[in-house]
C-alpha positions as YAML, in Angstrom:
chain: A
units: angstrom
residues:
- id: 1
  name: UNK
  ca: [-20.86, 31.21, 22.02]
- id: 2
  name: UNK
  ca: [-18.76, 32.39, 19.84]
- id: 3
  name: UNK
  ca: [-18.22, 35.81, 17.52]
- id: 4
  name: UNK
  ca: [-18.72, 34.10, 14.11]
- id: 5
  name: UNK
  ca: [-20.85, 30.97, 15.37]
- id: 6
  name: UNK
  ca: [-23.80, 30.23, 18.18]
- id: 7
  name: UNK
  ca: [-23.67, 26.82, 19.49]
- id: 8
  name: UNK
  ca: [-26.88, 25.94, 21.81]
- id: 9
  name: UNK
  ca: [-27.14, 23.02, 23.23]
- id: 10
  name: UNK
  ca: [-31.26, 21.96, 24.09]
- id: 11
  name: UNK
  ca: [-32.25, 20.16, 27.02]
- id: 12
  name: UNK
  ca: [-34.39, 17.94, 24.13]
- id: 13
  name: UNK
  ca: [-31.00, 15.94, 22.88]
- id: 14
  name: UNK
  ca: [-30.99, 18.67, 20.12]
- id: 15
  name: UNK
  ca: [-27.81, 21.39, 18.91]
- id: 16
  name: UNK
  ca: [-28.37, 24.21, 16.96]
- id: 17
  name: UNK
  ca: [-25.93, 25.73, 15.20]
- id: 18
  name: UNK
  ca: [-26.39, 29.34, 13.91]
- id: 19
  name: UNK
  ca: [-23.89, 30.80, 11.48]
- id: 20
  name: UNK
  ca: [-23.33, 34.40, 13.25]
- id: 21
  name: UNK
  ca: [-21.70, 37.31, 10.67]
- id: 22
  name: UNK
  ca: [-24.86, 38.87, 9.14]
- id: 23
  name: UNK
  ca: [-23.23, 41.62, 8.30]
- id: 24
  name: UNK
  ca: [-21.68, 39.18, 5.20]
- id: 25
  name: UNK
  ca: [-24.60, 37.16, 4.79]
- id: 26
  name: UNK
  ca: [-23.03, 34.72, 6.86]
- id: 27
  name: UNK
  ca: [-20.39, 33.77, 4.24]
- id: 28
  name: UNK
  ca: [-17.72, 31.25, 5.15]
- id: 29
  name: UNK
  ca: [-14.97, 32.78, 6.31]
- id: 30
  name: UNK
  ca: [-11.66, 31.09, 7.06]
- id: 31
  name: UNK
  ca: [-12.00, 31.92, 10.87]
- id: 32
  name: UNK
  ca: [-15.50, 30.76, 10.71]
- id: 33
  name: UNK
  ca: [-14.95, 27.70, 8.75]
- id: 34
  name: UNK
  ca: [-12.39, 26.56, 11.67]
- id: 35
  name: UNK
  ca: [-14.89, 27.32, 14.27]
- id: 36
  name: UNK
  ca: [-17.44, 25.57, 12.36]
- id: 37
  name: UNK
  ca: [-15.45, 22.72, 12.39]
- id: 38
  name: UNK
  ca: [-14.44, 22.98, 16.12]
- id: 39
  name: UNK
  ca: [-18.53, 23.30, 16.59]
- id: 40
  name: UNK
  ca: [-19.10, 19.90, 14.64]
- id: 41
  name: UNK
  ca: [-16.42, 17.65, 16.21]
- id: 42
  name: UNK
  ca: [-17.65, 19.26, 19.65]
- id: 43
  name: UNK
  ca: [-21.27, 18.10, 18.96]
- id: 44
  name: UNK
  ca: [-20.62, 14.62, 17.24]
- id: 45
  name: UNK
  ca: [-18.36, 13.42, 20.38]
- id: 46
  name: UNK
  ca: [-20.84, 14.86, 22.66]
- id: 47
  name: UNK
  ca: [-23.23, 11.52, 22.81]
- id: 48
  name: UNK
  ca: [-26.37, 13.34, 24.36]
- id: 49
  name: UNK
  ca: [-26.82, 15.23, 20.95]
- id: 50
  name: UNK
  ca: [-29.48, 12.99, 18.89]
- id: 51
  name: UNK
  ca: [-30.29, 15.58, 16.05]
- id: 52
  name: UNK
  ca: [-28.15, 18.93, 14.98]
- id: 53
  name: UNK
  ca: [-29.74, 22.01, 13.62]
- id: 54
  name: UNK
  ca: [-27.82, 24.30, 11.16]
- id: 55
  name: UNK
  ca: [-29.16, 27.89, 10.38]
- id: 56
  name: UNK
  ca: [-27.62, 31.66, 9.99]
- id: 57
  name: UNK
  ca: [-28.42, 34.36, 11.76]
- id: 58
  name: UNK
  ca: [-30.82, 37.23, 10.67]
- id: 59
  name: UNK
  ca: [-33.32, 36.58, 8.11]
- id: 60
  name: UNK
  ca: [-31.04, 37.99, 4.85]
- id: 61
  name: UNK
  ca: [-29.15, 34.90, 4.24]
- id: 62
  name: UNK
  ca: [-28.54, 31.32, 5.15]
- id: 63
  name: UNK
  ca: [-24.89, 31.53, 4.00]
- id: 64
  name: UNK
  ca: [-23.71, 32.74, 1.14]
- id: 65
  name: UNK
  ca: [-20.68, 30.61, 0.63]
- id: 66
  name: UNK
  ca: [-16.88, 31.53, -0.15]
- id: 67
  name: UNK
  ca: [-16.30, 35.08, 1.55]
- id: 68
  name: UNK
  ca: [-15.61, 36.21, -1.97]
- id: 69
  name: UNK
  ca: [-13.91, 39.25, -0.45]
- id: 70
  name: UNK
  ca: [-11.34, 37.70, 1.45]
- id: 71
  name: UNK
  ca: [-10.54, 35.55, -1.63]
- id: 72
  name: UNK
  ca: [-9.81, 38.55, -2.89]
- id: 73
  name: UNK
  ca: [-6.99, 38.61, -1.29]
- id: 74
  name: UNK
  ca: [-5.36, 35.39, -1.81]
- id: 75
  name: UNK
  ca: [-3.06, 33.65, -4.69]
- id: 76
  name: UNK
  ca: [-4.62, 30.67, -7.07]
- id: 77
  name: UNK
  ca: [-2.59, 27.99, -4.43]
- id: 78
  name: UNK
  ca: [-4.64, 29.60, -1.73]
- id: 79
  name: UNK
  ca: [-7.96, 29.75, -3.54]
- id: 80
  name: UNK
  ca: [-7.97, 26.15, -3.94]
- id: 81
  name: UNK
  ca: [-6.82, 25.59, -0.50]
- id: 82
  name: UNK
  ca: [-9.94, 27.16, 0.78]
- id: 83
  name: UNK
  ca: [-12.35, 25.60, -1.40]
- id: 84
  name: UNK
  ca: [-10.77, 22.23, -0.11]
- id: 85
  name: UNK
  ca: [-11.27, 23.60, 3.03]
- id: 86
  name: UNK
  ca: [-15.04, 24.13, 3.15]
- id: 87
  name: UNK
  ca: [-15.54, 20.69, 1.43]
- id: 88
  name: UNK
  ca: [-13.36, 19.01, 4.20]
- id: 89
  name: UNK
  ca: [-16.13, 21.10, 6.48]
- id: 90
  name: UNK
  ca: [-19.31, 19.84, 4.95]
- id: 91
  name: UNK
  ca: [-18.11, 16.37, 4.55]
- id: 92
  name: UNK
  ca: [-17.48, 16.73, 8.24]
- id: 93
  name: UNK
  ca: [-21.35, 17.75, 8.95]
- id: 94
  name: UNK
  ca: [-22.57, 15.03, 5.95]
- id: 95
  name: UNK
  ca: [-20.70, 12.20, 7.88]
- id: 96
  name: UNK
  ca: [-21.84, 13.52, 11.51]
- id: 97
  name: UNK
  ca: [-23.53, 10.72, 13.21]
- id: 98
  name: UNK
  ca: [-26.62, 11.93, 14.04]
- id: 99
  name: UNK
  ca: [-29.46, 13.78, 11.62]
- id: 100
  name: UNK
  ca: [-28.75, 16.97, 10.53]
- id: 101
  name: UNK
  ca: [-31.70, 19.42, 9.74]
- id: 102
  name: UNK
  ca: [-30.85, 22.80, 7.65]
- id: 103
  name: UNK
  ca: [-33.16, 25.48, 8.59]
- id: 104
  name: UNK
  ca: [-32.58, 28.06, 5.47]
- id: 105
  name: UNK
  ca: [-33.66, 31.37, 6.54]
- id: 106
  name: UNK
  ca: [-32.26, 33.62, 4.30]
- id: 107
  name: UNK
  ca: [-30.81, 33.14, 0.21]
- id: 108
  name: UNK
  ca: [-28.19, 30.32, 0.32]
- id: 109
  name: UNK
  ca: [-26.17, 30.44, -2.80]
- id: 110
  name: UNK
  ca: [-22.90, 28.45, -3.98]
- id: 111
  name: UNK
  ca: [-21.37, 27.17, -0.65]
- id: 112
  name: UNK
  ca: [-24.26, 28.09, 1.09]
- id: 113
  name: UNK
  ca: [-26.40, 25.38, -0.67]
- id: 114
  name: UNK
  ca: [-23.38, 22.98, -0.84]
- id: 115
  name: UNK
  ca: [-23.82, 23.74, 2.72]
- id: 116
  name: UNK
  ca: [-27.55, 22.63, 3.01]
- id: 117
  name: UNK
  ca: [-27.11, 19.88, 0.85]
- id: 118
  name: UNK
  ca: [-24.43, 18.13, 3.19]
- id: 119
  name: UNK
  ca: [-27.36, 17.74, 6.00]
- id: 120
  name: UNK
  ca: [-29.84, 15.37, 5.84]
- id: 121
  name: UNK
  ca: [-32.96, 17.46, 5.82]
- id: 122
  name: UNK
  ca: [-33.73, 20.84, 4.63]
- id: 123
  name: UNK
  ca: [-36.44, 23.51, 5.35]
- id: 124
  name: UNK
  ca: [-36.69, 26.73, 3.91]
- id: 125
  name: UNK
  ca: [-38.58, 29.92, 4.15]
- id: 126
  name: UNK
  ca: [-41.20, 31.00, 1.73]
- id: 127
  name: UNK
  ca: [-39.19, 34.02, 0.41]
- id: 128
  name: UNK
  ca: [-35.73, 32.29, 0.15]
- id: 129
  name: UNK
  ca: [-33.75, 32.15, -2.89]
- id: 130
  name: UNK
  ca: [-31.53, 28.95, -3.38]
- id: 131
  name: UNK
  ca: [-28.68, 28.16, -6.60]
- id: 132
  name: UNK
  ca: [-25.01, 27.32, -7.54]
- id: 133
  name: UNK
  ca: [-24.34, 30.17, -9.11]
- id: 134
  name: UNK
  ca: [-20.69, 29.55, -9.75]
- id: 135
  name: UNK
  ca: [-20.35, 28.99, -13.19]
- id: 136
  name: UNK
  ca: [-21.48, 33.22, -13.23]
- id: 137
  name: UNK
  ca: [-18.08, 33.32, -12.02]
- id: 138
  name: UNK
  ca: [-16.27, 31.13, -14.09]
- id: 139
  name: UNK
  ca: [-15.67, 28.54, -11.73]
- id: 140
  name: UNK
  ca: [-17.51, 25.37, -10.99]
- id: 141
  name: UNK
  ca: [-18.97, 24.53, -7.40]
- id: 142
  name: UNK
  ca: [-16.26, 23.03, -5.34]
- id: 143
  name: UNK
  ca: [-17.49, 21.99, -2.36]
- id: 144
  name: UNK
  ca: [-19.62, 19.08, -2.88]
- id: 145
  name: UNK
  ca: [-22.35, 20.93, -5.14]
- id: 146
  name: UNK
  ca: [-21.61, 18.69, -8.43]
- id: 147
  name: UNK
  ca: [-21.46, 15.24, -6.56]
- id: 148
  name: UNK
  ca: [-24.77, 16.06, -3.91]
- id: 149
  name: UNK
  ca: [-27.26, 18.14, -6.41]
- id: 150
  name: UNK
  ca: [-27.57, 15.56, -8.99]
- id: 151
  name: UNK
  ca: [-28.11, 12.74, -5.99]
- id: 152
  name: UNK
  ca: [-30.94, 14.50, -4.13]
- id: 153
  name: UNK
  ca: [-32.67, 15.98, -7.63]
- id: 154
  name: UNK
  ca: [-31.47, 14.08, -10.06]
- id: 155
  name: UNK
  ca: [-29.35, 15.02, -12.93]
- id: 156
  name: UNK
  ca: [-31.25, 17.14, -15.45]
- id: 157
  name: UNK
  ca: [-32.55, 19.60, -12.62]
- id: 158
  name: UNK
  ca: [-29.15, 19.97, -10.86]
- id: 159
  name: UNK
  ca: [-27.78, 20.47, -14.54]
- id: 160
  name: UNK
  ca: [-29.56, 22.99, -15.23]
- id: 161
  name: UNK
  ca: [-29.09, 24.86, -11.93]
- id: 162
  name: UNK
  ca: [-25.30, 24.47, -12.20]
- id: 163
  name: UNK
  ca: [-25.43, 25.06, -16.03]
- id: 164
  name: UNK
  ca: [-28.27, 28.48, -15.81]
- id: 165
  name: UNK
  ca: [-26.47, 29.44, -12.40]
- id: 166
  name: UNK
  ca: [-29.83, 30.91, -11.85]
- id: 167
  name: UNK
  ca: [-31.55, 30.63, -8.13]
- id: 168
  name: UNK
  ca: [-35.04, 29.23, -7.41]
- id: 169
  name: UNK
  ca: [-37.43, 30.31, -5.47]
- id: 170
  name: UNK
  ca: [-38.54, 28.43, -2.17]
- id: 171
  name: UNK
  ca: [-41.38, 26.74, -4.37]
- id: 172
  name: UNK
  ca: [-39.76, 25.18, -7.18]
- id: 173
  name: UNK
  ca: [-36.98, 24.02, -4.82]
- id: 174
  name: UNK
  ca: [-39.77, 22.44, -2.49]
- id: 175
  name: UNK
  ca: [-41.24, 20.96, -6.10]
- id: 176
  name: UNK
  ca: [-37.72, 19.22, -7.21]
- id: 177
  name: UNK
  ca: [-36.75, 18.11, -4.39]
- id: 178
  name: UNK
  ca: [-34.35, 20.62, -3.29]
- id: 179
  name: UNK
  ca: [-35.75, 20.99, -0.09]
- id: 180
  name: UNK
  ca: [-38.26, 18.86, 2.22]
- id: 181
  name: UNK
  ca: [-40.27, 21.62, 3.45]
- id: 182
  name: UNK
  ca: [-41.17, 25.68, 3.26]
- id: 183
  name: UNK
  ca: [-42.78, 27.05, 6.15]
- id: 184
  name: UNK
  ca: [-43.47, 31.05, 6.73]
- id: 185
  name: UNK
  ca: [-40.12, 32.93, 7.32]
- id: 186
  name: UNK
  ca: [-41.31, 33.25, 11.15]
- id: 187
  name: UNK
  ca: [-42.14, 30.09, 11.64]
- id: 188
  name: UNK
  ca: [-39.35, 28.49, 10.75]
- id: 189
  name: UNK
  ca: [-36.82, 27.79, 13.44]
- id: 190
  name: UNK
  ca: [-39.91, 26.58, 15.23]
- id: 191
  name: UNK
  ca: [-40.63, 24.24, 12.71]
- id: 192
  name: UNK
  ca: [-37.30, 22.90, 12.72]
- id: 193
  name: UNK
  ca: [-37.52, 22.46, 16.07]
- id: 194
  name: UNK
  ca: [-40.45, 20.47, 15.83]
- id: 195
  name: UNK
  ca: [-38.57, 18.14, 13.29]
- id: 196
  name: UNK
  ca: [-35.31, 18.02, 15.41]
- id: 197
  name: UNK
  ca: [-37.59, 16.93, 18.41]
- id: 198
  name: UNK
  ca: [-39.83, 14.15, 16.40]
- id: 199
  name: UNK
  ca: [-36.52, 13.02, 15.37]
- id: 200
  name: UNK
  ca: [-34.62, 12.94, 19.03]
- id: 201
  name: UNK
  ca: [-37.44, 11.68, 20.50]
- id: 202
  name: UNK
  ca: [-36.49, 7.81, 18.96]
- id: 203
  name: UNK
  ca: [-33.79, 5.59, 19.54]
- id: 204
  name: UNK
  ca: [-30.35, 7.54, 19.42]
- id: 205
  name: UNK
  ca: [-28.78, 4.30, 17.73]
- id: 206
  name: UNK
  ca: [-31.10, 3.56, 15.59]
- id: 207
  name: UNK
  ca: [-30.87, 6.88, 14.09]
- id: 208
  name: UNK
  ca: [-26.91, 6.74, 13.59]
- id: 209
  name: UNK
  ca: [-27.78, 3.12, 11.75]
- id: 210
  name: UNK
  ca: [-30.33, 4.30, 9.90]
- id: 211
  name: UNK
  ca: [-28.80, 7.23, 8.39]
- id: 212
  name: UNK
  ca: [-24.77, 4.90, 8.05]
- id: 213
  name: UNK
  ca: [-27.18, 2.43, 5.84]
- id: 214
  name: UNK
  ca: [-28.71, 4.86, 3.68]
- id: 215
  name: UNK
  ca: [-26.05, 7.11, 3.45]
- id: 216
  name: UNK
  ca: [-23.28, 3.99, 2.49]
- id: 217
  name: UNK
  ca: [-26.32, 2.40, 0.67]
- id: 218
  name: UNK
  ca: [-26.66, 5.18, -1.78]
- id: 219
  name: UNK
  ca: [-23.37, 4.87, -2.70]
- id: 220
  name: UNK
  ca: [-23.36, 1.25, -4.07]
- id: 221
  name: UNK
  ca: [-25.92, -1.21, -5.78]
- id: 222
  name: UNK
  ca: [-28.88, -2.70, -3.73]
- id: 223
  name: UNK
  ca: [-27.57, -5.97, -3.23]
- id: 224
  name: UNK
  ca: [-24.23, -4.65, -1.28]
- id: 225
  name: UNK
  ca: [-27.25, -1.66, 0.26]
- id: 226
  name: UNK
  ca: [-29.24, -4.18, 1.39]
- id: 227
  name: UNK
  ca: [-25.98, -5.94, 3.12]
- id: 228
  name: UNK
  ca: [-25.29, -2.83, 4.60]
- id: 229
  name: UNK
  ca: [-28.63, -2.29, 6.09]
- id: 230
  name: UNK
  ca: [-28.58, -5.77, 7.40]
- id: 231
  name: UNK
  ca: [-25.36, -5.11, 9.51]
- id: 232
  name: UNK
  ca: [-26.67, -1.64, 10.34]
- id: 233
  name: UNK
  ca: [-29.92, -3.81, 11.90]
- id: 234
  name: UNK
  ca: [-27.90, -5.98, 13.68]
- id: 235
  name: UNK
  ca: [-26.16, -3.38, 15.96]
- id: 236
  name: UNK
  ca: [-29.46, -2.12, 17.14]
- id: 237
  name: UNK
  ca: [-30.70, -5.32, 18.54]
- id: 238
  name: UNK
  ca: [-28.10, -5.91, 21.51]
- id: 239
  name: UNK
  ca: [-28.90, -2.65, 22.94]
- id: 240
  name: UNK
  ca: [-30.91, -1.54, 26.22]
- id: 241
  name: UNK
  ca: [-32.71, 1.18, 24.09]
- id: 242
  name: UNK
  ca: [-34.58, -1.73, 21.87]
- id: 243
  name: UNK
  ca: [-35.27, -3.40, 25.15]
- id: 244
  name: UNK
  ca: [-36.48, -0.02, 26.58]
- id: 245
  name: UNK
  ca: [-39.19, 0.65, 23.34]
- id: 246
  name: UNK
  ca: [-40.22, -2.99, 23.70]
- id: 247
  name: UNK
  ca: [-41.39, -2.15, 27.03]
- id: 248
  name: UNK
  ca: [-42.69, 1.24, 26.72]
- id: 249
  name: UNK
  ca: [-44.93, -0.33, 24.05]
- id: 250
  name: UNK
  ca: [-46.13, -2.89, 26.19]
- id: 251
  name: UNK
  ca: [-46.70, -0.56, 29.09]
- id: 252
  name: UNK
  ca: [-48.43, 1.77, 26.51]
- id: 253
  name: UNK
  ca: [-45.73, 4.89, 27.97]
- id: 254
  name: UNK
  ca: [-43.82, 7.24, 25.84]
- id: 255
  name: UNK
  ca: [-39.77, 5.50, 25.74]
- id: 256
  name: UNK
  ca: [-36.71, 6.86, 27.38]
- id: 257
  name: UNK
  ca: [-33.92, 6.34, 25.15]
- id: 258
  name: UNK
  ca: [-30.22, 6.86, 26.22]
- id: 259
  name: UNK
  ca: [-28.11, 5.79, 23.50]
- id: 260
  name: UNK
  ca: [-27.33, 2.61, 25.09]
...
């Protein structure tokens, strides 16, 4: 534990990470962005983690990006700097190996839904407001928003999000895609939980293949996808764990995977 982050490790193969400065909506400071990223390189070596929650403490906000008030503070060199910063961050939690679930409890605006969008799954409370609102402050969204909106919604809804830098409500993000789930404000860690566990509970290697061939597959055209899912498919067969759910099937018993 930390003073700006929570890191708790379950005995179910699961992290959670929980975003821990309330008192600024759990905006991404520069000391919290380094622990952040001290959290996720922690948590991706640590090979008994199959599935990573991300969430922020209290029930106000997720995150609400940039700590606009220590920008205050800084020159245009360093402004840019920081932005760079929280991009490096969130490409660092996109490119972890295992699934990554967002739990949004609270508004997430700007970097806080550049933030959600670099995991793989997101689930948001009923009452939570979600936008890029940057271009209401004359800037654009610079940590991922442009590139990862238009992917997961397509491009006239994340236009006109970026464009109207107006938030949706928890509905009409479930109803574009935006997010995967809603669930009740208090039911919503638990629900996440209940993902992260149907998740951990299959083969940790077939999850880290699965999500490098449709992550890499997105990126190109479905011949070179469908190349990269093949060579995703072949590391899964040498391994004990395929042996393992072979037999648990056969023996009709639940498997016990161990990432080997």
């Amino acid at each position: 534990m930390s003073d700006l982050l929570n890191v708790d490790l379950k005995e179910e193969h699961i992290a959670v990470i929980t975003l821990n400065r309330p008192e600024a909506a759990n905006a991404l400071s520069n000391a919290m962005l380094q622990q952040l990223n001290e959290a996720v390189r922690k948590i991706d070596q640590n090979k008994s983690v199959y599935c990573t929650i991300i969430t922020g403490s209290g029930k106000k906000a997720f995150c609400a990006g940039a700590d606009l008030k220590e920008r205050r503070g800084m020159s245009e060199q360093q402004v840019i700097e920081t932005v760079r910063s929280i991009g490096q961050t969130l490409t660092a939690i996109e490119n972890m190996k295992m699934p990554v679930i967002a739990a949004i409890n609270g508004s997430a605006f700007g970097g806080g839904l550049e933030l959600a969008l670099a995991c793989d799954l997101r689930i948001a409370a009923e009452d939570v407001k979600l936008g890029l609102t940057e271009t209401s402050l004359a800037i654009i969204p610079g940590a991922g928003g442009t590139q990862r909106l238009p992917r997961l919604i397509g491009l006239g809804h994340a236009k006109r999000l970026i464009y109207t830098a107006k938030p949706v409500k928890a509905d009409e993000a479930l109803s574009i895609g935006l997010v995967e789930q809603t669930v009740g404000g208090n039911e919503l860690l638990a629900e996440a939980y209940n993902l992260a566990i149907a998740i951990a509970s299959n083969g940790p290697i077939a999850l880290m293949q699965a999500k490098k061939a449709i992550t890499e597959g997105m990126q190109t055209n479905m011949t070179e996808g469908l190349g990269i899912e093949h060579a995703s498919y072949k590391k899964t067969i040498p391994t004990a764990d395929r042996i393992e759910g072979l037999q648990a099937f056969k023996e009709k018993r639940k498997p016990v995977y161990k990432g080997e």
